[in-house]
C-alpha positions, 0 to 999 in steps of 0.5 A: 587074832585077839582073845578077849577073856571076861571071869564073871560072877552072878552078873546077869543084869550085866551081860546083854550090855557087855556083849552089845558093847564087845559086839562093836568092836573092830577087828577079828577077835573071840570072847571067852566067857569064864564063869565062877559058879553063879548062882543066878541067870548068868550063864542063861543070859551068855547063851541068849545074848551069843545066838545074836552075836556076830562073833566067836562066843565061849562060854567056860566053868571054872572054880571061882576065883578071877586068876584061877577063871582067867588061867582057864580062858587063856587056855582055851583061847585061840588068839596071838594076844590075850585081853582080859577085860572086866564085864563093867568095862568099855573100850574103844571100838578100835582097840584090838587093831591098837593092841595088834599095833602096840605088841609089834614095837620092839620089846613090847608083850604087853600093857593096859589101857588109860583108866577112867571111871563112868562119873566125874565124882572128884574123888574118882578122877584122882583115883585114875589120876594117880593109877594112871600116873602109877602105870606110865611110870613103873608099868604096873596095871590093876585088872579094870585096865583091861591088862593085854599080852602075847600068848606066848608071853603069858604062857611063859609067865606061868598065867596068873597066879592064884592069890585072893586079889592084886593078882593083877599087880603080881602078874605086872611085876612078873610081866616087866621081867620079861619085856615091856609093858605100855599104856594105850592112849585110849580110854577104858571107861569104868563102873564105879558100882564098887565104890557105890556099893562100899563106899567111895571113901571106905573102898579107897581107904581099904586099896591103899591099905592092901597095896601098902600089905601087898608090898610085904606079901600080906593078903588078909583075906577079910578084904576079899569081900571089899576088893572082888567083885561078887 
């Protein structure tokens, strides 16, 4: 069974949509809702939205942070295989049975989806153009695209470690010293409601720059208000 793990932060307006969206998706699977505090209807609208859901829904607390909400998910999971997948991301309807298939290849723990973004702004195209290209060649994924692995795996690389952002590449690097991630040939389809927010050109310049700081082990933690979600 895959476990399905969302870290969320005052997102409301979002829940109805995400779990309508889970909700068709094939396969036995559970949803693990991690919240990090919110301050506004978030865990009201998880509770309204699981009575109609047609499968397994955990509703957990943990101290923020999306590595910290994310150890707390996988913990409660009851899954072979974890997905860690953003509440303003969509898969496929098949994508569990994909996972299933692609953790039983010889030397596979683990992988991600192919990147897209919700619009056709050019600037966004080659955004996923180049994160795309950048997972296929070092096996390096970020967390919108929707990072999978075995339990097992996962457990034995000690989770996510706690850092303020690129939690996701860390654990990548971490992953590839233990077995070999892949990339799906299915899409996982993105909001781009950060870029909106920041500023498409801001927001691209402020990702460049913390993974260029990232490589020499920087983390200025004034860019956590541009880089995680709130």
């Amino acid at each position: 069974m895959l476990s399905i793990i969302t870290p969320v932060l005052n997102e409301e307006e979002n829940i109805p949509g995400f779990l309508a969206h889970i909700n068709d998706l094939e396969g036995p699977f559970e949803v693990i809702v991690v919240d990090g505090g919110s301050t506004d209807g978030t865990c009201r609208a998880l509770e309204a939205a699981a009575e109609s859901f047609a499968h397994r829904v955990a509703v957990l607390s943990s101290p923020a942070g999306r590595a910290v909400q994310m150890n707390a998910g996988a913990r409660h999971a009851a899954g072979t295989a974890l997905l860690f997948l953003h509440v303003d991301c969509r898969i496929p309807p098949d994508a569990p049975g994909a996972i299933g298939r692609a953790l039983e290849r010889e030397g596979v723990i683990g992988g991600g989806f192919r990147h897209t973004f919700a619009s056709r702004d050019p600037l966004l195209r080659l955004t996923s153009r180049f994160g795309n290209l950048l997972a296929a060649r070092t096996q390096t994924f970020f967390g919108d695209f929707g990072i999978f692995i075995e339990k097992e795996a996962f457990f034995k690389l000690g989770g996510y470690e706690p850092l303020p952002y690129l939690e996701d590449v860390e654990f990548a690097r971490a992953a590839r010293r233990h077995g070999r991630l892949v990339q799906l040939d299915l899409p996982i389809v993105v909001s781009p409601r950060r870029y909106l927010l920041v500023g498409k050109y801001r927001l691209s310049a402020v990702y460049v720059l913390v993974m260029l700081l990232n490589t020499v082990g920087i983390r200025p933690k004034r860019f956590i208000r541009y880089v995680v979600e709130k």
